[in-house]
VOGU-3710 file (C-alpha; in Angstrom, 3 decimals, decimal comma):
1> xxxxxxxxxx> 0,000/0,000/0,000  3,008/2,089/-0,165  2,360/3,148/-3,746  -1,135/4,913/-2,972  -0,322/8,893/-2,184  -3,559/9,780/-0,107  -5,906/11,747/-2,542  -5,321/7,713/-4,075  -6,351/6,300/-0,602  -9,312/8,606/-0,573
11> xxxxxxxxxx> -10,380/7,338/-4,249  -10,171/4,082/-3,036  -12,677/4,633/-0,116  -15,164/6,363/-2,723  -15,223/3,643/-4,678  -15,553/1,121/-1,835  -18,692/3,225/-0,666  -20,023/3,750/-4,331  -18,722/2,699/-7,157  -21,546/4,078/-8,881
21> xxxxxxxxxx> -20,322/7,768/-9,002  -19,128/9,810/-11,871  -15,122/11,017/-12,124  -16,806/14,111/-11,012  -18,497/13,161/-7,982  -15,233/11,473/-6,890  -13,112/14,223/-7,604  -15,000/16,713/-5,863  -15,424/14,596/-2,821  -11,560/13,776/-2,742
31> xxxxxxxxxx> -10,381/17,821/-3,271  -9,204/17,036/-7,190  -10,114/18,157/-10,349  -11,487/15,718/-12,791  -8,934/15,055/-14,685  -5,760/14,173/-12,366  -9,045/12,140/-10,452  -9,031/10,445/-13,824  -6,014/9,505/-13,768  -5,710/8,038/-10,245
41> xxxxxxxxxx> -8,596/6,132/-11,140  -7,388/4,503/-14,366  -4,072/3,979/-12,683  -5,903/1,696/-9,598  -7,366/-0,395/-12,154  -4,799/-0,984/-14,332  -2,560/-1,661/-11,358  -4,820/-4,263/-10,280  -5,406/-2,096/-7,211  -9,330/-1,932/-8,400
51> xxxxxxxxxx> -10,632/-5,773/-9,512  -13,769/-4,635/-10,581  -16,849/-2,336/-10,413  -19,814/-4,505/-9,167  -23,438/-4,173/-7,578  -24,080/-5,832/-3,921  -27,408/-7,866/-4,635  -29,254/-8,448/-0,775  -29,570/-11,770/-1,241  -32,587/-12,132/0,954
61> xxxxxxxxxx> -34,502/-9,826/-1,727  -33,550/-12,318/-4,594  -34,626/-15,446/-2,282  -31,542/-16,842/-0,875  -32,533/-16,436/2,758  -30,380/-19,395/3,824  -26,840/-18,344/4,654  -24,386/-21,436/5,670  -20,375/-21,165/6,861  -19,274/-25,267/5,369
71> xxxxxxxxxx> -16,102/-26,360/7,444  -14,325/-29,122/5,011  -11,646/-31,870/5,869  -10,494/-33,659/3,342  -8,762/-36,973/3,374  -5,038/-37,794/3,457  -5,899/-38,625/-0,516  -7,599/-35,226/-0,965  -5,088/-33,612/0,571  -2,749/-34,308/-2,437
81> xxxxxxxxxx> -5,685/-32,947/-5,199  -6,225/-29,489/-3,517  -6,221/-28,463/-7,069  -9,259/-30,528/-7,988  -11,281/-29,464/-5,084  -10,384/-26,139/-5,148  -11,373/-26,298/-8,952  -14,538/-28,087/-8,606  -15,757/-25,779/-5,281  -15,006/-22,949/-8,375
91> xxxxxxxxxx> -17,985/-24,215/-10,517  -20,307/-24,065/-7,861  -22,585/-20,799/-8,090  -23,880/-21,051/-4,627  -20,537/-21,051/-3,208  -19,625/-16,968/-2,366  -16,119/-17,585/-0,537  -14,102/-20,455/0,127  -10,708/-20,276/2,122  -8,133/-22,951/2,873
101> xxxxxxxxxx> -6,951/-22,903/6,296  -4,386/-24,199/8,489  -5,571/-26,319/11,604  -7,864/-28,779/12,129  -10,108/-28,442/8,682  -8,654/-27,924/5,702  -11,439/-25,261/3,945  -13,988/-23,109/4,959  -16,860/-22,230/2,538  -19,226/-19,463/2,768
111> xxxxxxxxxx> -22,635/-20,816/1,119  -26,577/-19,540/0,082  -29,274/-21,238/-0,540  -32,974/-20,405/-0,947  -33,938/-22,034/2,204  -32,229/-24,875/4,264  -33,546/-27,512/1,935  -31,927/-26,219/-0,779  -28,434/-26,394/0,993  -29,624/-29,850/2,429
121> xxxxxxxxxx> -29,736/-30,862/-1,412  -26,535/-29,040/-2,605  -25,090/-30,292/0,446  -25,913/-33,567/-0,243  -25,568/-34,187/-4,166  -22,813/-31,479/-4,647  -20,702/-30,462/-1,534  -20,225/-34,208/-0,005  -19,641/-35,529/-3,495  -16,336/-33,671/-3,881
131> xxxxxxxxxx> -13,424/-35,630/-4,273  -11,542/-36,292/-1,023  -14,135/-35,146/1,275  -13,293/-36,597/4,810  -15,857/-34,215/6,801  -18,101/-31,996/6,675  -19,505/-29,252/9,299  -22,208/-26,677/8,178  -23,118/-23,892/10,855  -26,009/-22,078/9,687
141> xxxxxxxxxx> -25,864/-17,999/10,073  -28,965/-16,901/12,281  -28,858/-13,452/11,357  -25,918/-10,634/10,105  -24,315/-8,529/12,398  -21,863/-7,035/10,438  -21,374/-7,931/6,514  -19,119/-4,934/4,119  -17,007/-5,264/1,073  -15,165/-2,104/2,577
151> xxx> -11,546/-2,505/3,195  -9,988/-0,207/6,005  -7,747/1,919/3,838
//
């Protein structure tokens, strides 16, 4: 982060909030013009800095009101195809993060579903199908807390 000045930092946190705004909007809110704004901007992306402009869908307003956290182990075997798995978990559209981690499970998978039968049956004919799959552990989210796509910059 050493190669963001702050009017760069500040761009950054505009974005983060709305990604939606103009060069303009940005710029005025940052204490540029729009032009060096510009700039910055088309510098962060091209610099990888910015991965890419989305929308946040709620999910609960498009029907997937089930929200699941899926600890994995996988088996001495899987161990040796993280690849695979890590592939295969890939193709799966109801799958939002998945991490590997270091102690006693091996991934942990961030899931929604329409409803708890609906993870029951991905869980079931998708998730414990995967190669190498020792255990599994789902722990269902009551409700959200906290929940941002804003990093602290």
């Amino acid at each position: 982060m050493t190669d963001l000045d702050p009017y760069e930092r500040k761009i950054l946190r505009e974005l983060q909030r709305d990604a939606s705004q103009t060069t303009a909007q940005i710029a005025e809110r940052v204490g540029l013009s729009s032009s060096p704004c510009w700039r910055r901007i088309d510098r962060l992306e091209r610099e990888g800095f910015i991965k890419r402009r989305v929308a946040l869908v709620d999910r609960k307003k498009v029907g997937l009101d089930a929200h699941v956290f899926a600890q994995v182990k996988l088996n001495a075997h899987g161990r040796a195809n993280l690849d695979e798995f890590s592939a295969k978990i890939r193709e799966f559209p109801e799958v939002l993060d998945c991490y590997v981690l270091m102690g006693s499970v091996d991934f942990l998978i961030r899931v929604v579903a329409a409803d708890i039968e609906a993870y029951e049956t991905f869980f079931f004919e998708k998730l414990s199908q995967l190669p190498g799959v020792q255990e599994l552990n789902s722990i269902v989210a009551l409700s959200e807390i906290k929940a941002t796509t804003e990093l602290p910059i």
